[in-house]
N, C-alpha and C positions, 0 to 999 in steps of 0.2 A: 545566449539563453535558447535552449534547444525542447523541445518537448520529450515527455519522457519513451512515446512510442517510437520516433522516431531516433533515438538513444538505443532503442534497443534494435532495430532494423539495421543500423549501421556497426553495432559491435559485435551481432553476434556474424553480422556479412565479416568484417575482420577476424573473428576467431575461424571463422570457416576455412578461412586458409589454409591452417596447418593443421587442425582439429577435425579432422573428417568423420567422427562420432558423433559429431553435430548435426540432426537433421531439423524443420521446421516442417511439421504439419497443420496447412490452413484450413480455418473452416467459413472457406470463400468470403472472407475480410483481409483479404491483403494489402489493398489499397490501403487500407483503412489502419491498421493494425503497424503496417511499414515492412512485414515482412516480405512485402515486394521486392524490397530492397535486396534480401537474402535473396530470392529466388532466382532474379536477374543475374546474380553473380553465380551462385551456385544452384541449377537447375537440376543438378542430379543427385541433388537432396534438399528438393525442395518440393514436398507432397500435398496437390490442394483434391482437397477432398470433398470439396462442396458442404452442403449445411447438412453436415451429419457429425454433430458434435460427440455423441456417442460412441460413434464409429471411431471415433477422433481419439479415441483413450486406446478403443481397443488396440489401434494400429499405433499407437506410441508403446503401450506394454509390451506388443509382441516385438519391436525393433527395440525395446531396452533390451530384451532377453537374448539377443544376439550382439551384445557390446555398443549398440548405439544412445547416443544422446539426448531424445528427443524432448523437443519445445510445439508445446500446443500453442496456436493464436485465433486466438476469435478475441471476441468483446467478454467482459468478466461473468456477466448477469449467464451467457450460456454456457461456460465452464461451470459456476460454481450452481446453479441449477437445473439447465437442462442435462449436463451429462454426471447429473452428481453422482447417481447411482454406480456408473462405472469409475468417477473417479475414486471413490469410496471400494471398491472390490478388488479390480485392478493394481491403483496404485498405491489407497493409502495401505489396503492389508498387506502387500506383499512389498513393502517399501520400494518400489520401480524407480529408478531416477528419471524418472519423467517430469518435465516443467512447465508448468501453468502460467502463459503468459497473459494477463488479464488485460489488455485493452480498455478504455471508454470507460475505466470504474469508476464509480462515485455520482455522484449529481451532473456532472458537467458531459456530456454524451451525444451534443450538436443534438440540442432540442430533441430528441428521438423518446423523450417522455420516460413514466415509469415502468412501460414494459422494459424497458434496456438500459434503465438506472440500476445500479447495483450497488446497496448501499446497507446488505446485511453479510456483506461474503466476506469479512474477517470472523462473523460467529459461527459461521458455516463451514470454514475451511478450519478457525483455529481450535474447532469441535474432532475435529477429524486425526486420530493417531497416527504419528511418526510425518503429518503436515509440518514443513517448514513456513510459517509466514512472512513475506518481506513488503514493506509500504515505504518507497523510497520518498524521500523529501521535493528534491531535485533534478535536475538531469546527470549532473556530477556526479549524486549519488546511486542512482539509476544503473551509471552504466560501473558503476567499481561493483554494484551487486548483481550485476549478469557475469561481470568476469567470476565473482565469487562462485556465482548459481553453476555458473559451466562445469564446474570442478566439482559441484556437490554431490554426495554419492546417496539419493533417496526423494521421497518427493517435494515439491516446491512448489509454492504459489506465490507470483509476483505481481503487486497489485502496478498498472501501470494508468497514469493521466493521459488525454486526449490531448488537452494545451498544454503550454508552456507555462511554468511560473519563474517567479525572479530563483535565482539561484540562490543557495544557503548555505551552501559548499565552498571552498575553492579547489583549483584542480589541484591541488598534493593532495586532496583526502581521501583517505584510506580507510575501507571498510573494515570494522571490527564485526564479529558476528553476533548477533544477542546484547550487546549493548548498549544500553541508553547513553544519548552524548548530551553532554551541557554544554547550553549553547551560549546562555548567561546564568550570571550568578544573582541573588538575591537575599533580602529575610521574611519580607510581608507575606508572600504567597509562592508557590509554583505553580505554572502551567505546564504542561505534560502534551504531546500534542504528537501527530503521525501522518505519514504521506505527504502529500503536497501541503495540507493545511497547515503544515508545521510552516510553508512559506511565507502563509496568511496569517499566520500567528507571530513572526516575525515582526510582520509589517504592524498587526494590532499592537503589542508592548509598546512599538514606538508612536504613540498617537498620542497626542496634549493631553485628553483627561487621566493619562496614566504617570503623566510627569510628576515626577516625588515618590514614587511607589517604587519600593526594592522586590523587582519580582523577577523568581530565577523562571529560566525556559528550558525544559527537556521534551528533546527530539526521542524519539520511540523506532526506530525503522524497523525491527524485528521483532512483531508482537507473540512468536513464536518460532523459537525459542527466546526464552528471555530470561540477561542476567538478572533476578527477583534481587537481591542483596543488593546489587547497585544502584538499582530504583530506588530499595529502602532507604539506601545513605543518602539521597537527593529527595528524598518524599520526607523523612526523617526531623522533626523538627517545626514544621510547616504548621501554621493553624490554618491555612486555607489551602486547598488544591482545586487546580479547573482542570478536566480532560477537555481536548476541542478535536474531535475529527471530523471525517466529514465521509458519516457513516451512520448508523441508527445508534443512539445512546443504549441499547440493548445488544450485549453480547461482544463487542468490541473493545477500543483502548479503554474504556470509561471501566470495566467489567476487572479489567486487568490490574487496571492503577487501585482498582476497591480490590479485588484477591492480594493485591501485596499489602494493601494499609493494614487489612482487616486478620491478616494472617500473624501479621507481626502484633497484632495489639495497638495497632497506631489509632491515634483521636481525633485525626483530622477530620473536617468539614469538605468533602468532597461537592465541586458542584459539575456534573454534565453538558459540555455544550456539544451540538451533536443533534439529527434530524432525531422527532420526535415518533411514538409507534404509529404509522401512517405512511399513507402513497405519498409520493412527492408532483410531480407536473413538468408538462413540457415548457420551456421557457428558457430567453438568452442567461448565458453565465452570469453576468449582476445580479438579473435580480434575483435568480433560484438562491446565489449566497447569502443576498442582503435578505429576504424571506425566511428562511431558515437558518437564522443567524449564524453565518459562518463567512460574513466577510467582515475586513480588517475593522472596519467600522462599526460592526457587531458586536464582535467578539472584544473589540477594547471595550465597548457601551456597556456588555455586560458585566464584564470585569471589576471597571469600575461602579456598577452602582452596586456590586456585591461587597466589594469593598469598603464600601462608604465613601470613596474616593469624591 
């Protein structure tokens, strides 16, 4: 069980090798981010730029525009806002294949509070035209979508964890792109779920108050693009649906899984679990989950008293 930052410091040090299109631009979080990793092995495409996250688009556009690869790393909250304006100009108008590698997203960001919480940047990025968005589950799944992302030809945003979660993957798996995977099967409900939370929602299905309840589980890794029709045939049926990311209930998976129900004519009873419109706070990983309902214990509690369970 490996974290998903440090997944990506080690694969894309390995594609480096043969891949010399590849560069990494820092925006002085190396440490932090893992792409030290890269650096160390490959110093002579490895550009730290200090805290100029703006500057950080510019200087990946202009080295797309001469054949190279670039991967931006800072933490997600200063991609998807402080340099929005240039990723928006830059990359998303003139499709750049430039890659956003987002660091420390979500609630979990070693206490560093809601200034550097980011937990509105799939409404923000999947707002954005010709944005690819990817929110891996695991570390497994992590790194088959940087091999993916290496190869993609336009831009990209990969939402990446700070810690580790239990794995949900095994190692044969193989990214399909836009996708949703079923993870279980079910009839009472579906849950719908993305990012790491998808590991937390794992672990919730299997807790005692949900024992006797047929409830299917779909993973989401690609909220952007997304196959809409394969959703429907696993949404399809459902009187109950729960989205659970671990992201604002505004503008993200919750928004997505309601554009396919409501596009198709479906009647489900959608319910949101997901931070509510509000700042969040500094605080260890437990309790910022168990607060904002979004650990395993939560997320079953809720579950089931929706269900009547």
């Amino acid at each position: 069980m490996k974290s998903q930052r440090v997944v990506w410091g080690d694969t894309l040090t390995e594609l480096g090798e043969t891949d010399k299109r590849i560069v990494i631009i820092d925006g002085d979080l190396a440490t932090s981010t893992m792409a030290v990793t890269f650096a160390k092995a490959h110093p002579e495409s490895f550009v730290e730029a200090g805290i100029a996250e703006q500057n950080m688009v510019g200087m990946a556009f202009g080295m797309s525009t001469l054949g190279y690869r670039p991967w931006l790393s800072s933490f997600g909250v200063f991609l998807t806002n402080r340099a929005l304006d240039q990723v928006r100009m830059l990359v998303s108008q003139t499709l750049a294949p430039v890659r956003l590698a987002a660091a420390y997203t979500g609630l979990l960001n070693g206490s560093a509070g809601k200034t550097h919480q980011d937990v509105e940047d799939f409404s923000i990025m999947r707002a954005l035209p010709n944005m690819t968005v990817l929110a891996p589950a695991d570390a497994v799944e992590a790194e088959a979508m940087i091999r993916w992302a290496a190869e993609h030809d336009g831009p990209l945003y990969l939402r990446l964890a700070r810690d580790a979660v239990a794995d949900v993957f095994s190692s044969d798996y193989v990214y399909e792109h836009g996708a949703p995977i079923l993870l279980r099967d079910g009839t009472d409900a579906v849950v719908v779920s993305t990012g790491v939370q998808t590991s937390r929602t794992v672990e919730a299905l299997n807790a005692p108050e949900l024992h006797g309840l047929s409830i299917r589980h779909v993973h989401v890794p690609s909220l952007k693009p997304l196959d809409e029709d394969a959703l429907w045939q696993q949404l399809d049926g459902n009187r109950r649906v729960f989205t659970v990311e671990e992201h604002s209930v505004i503008g993200g998976l919750g928004d997505v899984v309601s554009g396919v129900l409501t596009s198709r004519g479906g009647s489900a009873l959608q319910s949101r679990i997901g931070l509510a419109d509000g700042w969040s706070e500094s605080a260890p990983n437990d309790f910022l989950l168990d607060k904002y309902g979004l650990s395993p214990a939560r997320v079953a509690a809720r579950i089931a008293a929706e269900l009547g369970a």
